[in-house]
N, C-alpha and C positions, 0 to 999 in steps of 0.2 A: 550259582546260588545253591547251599546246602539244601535238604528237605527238612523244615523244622516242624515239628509237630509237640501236642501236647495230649496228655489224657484228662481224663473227666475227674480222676484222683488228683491232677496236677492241680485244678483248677480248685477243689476244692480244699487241697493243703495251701494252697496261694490265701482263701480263701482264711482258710484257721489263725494263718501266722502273720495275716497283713490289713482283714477287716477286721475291727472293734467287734462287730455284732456280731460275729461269727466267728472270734477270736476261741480256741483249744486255749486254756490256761495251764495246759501241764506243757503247748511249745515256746512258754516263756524263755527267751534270752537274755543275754547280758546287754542287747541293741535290741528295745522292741519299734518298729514302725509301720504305722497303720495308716491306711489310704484315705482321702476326707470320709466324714459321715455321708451316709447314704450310697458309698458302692456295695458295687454287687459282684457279684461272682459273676455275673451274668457279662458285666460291662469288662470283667478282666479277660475273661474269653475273645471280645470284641475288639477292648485294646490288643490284644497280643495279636490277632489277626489285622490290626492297623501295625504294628511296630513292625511283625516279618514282611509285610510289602511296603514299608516305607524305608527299611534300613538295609533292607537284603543285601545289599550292594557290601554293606559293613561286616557283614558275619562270615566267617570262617568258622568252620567246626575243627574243633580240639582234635592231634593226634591221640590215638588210643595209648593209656599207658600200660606199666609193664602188668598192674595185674585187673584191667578193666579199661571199660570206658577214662578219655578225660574230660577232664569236666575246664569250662573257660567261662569266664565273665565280661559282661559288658555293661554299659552304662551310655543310657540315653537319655536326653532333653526333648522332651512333650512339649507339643504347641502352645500346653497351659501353664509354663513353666517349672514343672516336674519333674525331677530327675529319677529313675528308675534305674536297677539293676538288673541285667537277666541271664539266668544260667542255663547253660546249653554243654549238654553231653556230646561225644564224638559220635554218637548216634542218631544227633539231630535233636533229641527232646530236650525240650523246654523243662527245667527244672526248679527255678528260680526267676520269680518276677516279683520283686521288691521295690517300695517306694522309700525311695533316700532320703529326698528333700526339697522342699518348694513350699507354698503354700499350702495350708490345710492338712499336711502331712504333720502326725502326731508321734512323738520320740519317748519312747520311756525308757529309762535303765528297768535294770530286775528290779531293785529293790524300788521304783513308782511305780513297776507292773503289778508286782506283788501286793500292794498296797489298794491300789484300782479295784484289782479284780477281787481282793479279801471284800470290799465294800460293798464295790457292786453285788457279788453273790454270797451275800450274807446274811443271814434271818435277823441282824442288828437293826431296832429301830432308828429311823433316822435322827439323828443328833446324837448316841448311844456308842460310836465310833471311837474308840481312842487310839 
């Protein structure tokens, strides 16, 4: 079993690019997806400490490529039927914990993201939108 670890930057870039509430609007992508309403940072920390002792058996850490760390993916099915993605450097850190697909789980292209987040954080009164 590798040593997989994360930092506290990890958890809260996890955090910027995968919850709504705490969604960074400048790491819009061309694939946005966001984990149901009401997680937390707090509960991704938790999960990721459920998925390394539940999958361990699964992970292999990436050999090192020619000018750094490599980096490898995997994808796992959650008890509550949610599929997740997680990236792991030849160094063990967790890089990448994404929600795919399942329930609850919310997909936007750029151009819905864009569109969201103009709304949401916009001094336009409501119905004033076009």
């Amino acid at each position: 079993m590798p040593e997989l670890y994360w930092t506290k930057y990890d958890l809260l870039q996890f955090a910027a690019r995968h919850i709504l509430e705490k969604f960074d609007i400048s790491q819009i992508k061309n694939h946005n997806n966001f984990w149901p309403a009401g997680t937390t940072q707090e509960y991704l920390g938790e999960l990721l400490e459920w998925i390394v002792s539940t999958y361990k058996d699964r992970i292999e850490l990436p050999i090192n490529g020619v000018c750094g760390d490599g980096f490898s993916t995997y994808e796992f099915l959650l008890d509550y039927g949610v599929i997740i993605r997680l990236g792991i450097t030849s160094q063990g850190r967790i890089t990448l914990l994404q929600p795919l697909r399942g329930e609850n789980i919310v997909k936007l292209s750029n151009e819905e993201a864009q569109k969201l987040f103009t709304i949401l954080f916009s001094d336009v009164e409501k119905g004033d939108y076009k």
